[in-house]
C-alpha positions in Angstrom: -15.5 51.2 90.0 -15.8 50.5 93.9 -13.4 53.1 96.2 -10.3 50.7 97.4 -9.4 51.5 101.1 -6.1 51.8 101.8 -4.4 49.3 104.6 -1.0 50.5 105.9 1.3 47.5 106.2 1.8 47.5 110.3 5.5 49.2 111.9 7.7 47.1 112.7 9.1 47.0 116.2 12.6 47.3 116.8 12.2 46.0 120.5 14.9 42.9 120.8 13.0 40.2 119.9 15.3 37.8 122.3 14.8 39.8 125.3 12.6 36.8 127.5 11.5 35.9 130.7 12.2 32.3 131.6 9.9 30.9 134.4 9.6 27.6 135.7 6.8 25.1 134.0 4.8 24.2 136.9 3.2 20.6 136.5 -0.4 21.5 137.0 -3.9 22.5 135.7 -4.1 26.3 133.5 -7.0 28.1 135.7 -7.8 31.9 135.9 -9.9 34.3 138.5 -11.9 36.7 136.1 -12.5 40.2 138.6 -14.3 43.2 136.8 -15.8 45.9 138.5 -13.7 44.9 141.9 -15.8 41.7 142.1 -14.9 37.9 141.0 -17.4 37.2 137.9 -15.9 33.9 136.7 -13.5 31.1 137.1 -12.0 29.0 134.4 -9.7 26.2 133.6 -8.1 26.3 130.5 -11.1 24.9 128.2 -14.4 26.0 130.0 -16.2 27.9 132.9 -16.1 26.2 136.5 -18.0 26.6 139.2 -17.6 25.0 143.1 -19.9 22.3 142.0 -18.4 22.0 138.4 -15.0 21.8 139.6 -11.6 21.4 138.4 -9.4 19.8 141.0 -11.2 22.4 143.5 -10.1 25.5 142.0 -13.5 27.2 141.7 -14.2 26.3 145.6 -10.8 27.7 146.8 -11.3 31.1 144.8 -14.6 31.0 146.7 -12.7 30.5 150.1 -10.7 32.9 149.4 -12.6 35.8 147.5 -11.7 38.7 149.3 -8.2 37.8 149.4 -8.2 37.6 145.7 -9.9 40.2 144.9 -6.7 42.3 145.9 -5.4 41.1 142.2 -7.6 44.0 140.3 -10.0 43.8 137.4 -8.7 41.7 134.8 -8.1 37.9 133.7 -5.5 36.5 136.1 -3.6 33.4 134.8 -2.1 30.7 136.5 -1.3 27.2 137.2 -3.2 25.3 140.2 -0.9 23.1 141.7 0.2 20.5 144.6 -1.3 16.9 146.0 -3.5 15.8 144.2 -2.9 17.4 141.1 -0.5 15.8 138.5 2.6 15.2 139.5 2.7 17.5 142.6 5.7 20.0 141.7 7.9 21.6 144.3 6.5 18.7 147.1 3.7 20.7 147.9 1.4 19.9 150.9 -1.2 21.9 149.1 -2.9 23.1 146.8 -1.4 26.3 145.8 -2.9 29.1 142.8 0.7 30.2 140.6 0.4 33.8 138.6 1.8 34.0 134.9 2.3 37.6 135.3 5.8 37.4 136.8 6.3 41.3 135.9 4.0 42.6 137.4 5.3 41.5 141.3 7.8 43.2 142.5 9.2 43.8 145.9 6.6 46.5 146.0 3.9 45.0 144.7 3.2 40.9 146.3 0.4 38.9 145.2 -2.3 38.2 147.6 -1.2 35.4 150.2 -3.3 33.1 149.1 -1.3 33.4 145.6 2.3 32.3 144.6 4.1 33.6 141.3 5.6 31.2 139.1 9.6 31.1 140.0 11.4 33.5 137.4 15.3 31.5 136.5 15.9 34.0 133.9 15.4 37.9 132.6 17.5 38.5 129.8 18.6 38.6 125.9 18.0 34.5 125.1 21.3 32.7 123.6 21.2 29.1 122.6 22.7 28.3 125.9 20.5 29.1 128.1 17.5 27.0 127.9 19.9 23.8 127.9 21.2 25.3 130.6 18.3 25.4 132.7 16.9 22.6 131.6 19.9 20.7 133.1 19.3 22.5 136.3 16.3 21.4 137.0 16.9 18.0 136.0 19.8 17.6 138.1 17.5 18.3 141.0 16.8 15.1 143.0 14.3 16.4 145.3 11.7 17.2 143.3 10.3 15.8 139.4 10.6 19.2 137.3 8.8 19.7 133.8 10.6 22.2 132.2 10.6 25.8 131.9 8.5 28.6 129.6 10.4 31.2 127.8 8.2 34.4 127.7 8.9 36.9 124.7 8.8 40.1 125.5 9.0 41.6 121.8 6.3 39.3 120.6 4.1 38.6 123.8 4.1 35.2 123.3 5.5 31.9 124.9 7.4 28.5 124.1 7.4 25.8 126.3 10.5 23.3 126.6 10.2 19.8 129.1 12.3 17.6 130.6 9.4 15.0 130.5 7.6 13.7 127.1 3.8 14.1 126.7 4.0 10.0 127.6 5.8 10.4 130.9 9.0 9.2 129.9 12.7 11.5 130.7 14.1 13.5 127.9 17.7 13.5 127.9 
């Protein structure tokens, strides 16, 4: 008879699995600076390598431009959304191109990104009711100066995110 090994059924946590971070959806492209060793060793969109001259909407050639800059952002994969004219449906009214970070908790009024980087806007921190995406939702529909998409609803408890839009995947309002 072969030894069985055992496998321990994993603890649960007890964290509050509704305790989220609500950020804004920008409307843009997923791209991400990969720094190890305190140097930039990649760029990506969300489905492959890119380079200056294999480009997604000029991400690759701005993180060139701006290396040093960036490479204030540590080792590690930093996420975010690339965004402004020229790029879907330009959120916010941007003039430019600007790079977004995911990691919303780790700026603080201590710790900014780079200059060259935004962070995507926070419009919640808190235990999630049923309420509150609704809630938000409305608020950024209501806005008549700029075309919002929606909002992403971070779970702390889980790590993992939900997205909610105002707009359909075929461009049409929600409501």
């Amino acid at each position: 008879m072969s030894e069985v090994e055992f496998k321990a059924w994993p603890k649960i946590g007890r964290d509050n699995p509704f305790n989220v971070t609500i950020t804004e959806k920008i409307d843009g492209t997923n791209a991400c600076v990969i720094i190890q060793d305190g140097a930039i060793i990649g760029v990506q969109s969300r489905k492959r390598l890119i380079t200056p001259d294999n480009d997604n909407y000029g991400f690759a050639r701005w993180v060139a431009d701006n290396e040093q800059e960036l490479l204030e952002l540590g080792d590690g994969y930093h996420y975010g959304e690339w965004a402004g004219l020229g790029i879907q449906k330009n959120p916010l009214g941007l003039e430019r191109k600007r790079f977004f970070l995911f990691n919303t908790s780790r700026w603080t009024a201590d710790s900014q990104p780079p200059d060259c980087c935004d962070v995507v806007p926070v419009m919640f921190n808190g235990v999630l009711t049923p309420d509150v995406v609704p809630a938000l939702l409305k608020e950024l529909d209501e806005d008549e100066d700029v075309t919002h998409e929606g909002v992403v609803v971070f779970y702390h408890a889980f790590r993992t995110y939900t997205k909610h839009t105002i707009i359909s995947p075929n461009g049409k309002w929600c409501k």
